[in-house]
C-alpha positions in Angstrom: -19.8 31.3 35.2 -22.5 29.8 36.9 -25.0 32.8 36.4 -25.2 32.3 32.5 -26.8 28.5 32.9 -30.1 28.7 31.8 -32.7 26.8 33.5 -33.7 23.2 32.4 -37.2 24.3 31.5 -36.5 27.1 29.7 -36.0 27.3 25.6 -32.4 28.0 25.8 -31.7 24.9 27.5 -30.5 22.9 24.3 -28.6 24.9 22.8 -26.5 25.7 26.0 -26.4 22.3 26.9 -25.1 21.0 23.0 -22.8 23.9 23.1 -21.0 22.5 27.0 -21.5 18.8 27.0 -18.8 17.8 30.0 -20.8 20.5 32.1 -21.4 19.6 35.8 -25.1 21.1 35.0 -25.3 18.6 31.7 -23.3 15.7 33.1 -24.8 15.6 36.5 -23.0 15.9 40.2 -20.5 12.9 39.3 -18.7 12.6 35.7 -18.7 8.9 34.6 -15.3 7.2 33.1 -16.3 8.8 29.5 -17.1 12.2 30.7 -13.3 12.3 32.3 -11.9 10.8 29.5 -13.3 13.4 26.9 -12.0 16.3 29.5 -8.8 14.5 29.8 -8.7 14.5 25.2 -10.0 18.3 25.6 -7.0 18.8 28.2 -4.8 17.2 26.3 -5.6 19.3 23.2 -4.9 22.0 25.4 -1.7 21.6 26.2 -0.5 20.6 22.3 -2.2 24.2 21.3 0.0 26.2 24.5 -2.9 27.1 26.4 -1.2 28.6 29.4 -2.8 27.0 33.0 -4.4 29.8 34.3 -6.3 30.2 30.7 -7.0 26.4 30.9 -8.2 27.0 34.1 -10.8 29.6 33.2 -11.9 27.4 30.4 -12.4 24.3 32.7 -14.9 26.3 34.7 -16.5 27.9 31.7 -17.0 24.6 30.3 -17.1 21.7 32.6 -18.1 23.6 35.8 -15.9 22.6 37.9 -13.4 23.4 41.0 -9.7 24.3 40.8 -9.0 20.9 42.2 -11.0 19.0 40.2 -9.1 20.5 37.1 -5.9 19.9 39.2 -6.7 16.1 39.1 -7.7 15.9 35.1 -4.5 18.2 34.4 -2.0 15.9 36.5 -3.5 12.7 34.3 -2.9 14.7 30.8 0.6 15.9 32.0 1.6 12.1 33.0 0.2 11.0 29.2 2.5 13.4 28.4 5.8 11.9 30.3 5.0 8.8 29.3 4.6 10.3 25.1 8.1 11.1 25.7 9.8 7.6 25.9 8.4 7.3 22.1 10.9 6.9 19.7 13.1 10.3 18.4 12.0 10.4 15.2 8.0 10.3 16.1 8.6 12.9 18.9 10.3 15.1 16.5 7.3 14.7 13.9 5.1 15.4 17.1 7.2 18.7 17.8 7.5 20.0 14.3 3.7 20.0 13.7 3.2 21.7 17.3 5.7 24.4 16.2 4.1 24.2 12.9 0.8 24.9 14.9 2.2 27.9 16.8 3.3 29.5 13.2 0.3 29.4 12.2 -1.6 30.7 15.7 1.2 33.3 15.4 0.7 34.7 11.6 -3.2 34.8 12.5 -3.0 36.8 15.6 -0.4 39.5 14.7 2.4 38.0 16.7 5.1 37.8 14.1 7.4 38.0 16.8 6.2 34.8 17.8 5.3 33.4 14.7 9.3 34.4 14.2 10.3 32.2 17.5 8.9 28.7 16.1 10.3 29.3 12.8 13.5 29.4 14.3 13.0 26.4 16.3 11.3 24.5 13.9 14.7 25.1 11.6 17.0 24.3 14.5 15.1 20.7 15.0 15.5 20.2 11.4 19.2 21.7 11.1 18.4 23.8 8.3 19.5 26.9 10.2 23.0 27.0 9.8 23.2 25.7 5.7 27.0 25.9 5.9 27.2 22.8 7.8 27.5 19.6 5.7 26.8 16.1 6.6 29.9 14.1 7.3 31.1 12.0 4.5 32.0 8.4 5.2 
């Protein structure tokens, strides 16, 4: 993607540059501590929306510029913020989970895939128990 970076001088400069801010070409040679962090949030946001690696790959060097290893390192951080997300308590997690499934719904619905769209539901009513309605709670 490096052929479409306009040159510093010219008038398309700006734009370009507002439009890829963590860009090597913006950023410089070496990202500073709030460069990586704002890949690692970007990375992060990712992940919750199911971008698949290779597609997160392809975006990394569309819009930060950089090598497969250099996304290797900023995607082992976000996946180890991850692990860690997981020791949080059940009902938080569970919240977290139903609005990421509540998130694929939607992607699902707007791009045609009802089949998929059709897959969350079914999870999202599983993690909630409302798929089988001929269970009742125990009585004490």
């Amino acid at each position: 993607m490096t052929a479409n970076i306009p040159d510093k001088d010219s008038p398309g400069w700006e734009a370009w540059a507002a439009e890829h801010p963590l860009h090597k070409a913006v950023v410089g040679p070496k990202a500073g501590q709030i460069v990586m962090a704002k890949r690692l949030d970007q990375c992060l946001q990712w992940i919750s929306t199911c971008r698949t690696r290779p597609t997160m790959l392809q975006l990394c060097a569309e819009y930060w510029g950089v090598t497969e290893r250099q996304f290797e390192t900023v995607h082992a951080e976000a996946v180890r913020q991850l692990k860690a997300k997981f020791s949080q308590e059940r009902p938080d997690y569970l919240v977290q989970k139903m609005s990421q499934l509540e998130h694929l719904i939607q992607a699902g619905l707007d791009s045609g895939q009802l089949s998929a769209a059709a897959g969350a539901m079914s999870l999202l009513l599983r993690a909630t128990g409302c798929d089988d309605p001929t269970k009742q709670p125990k009585q004490r």
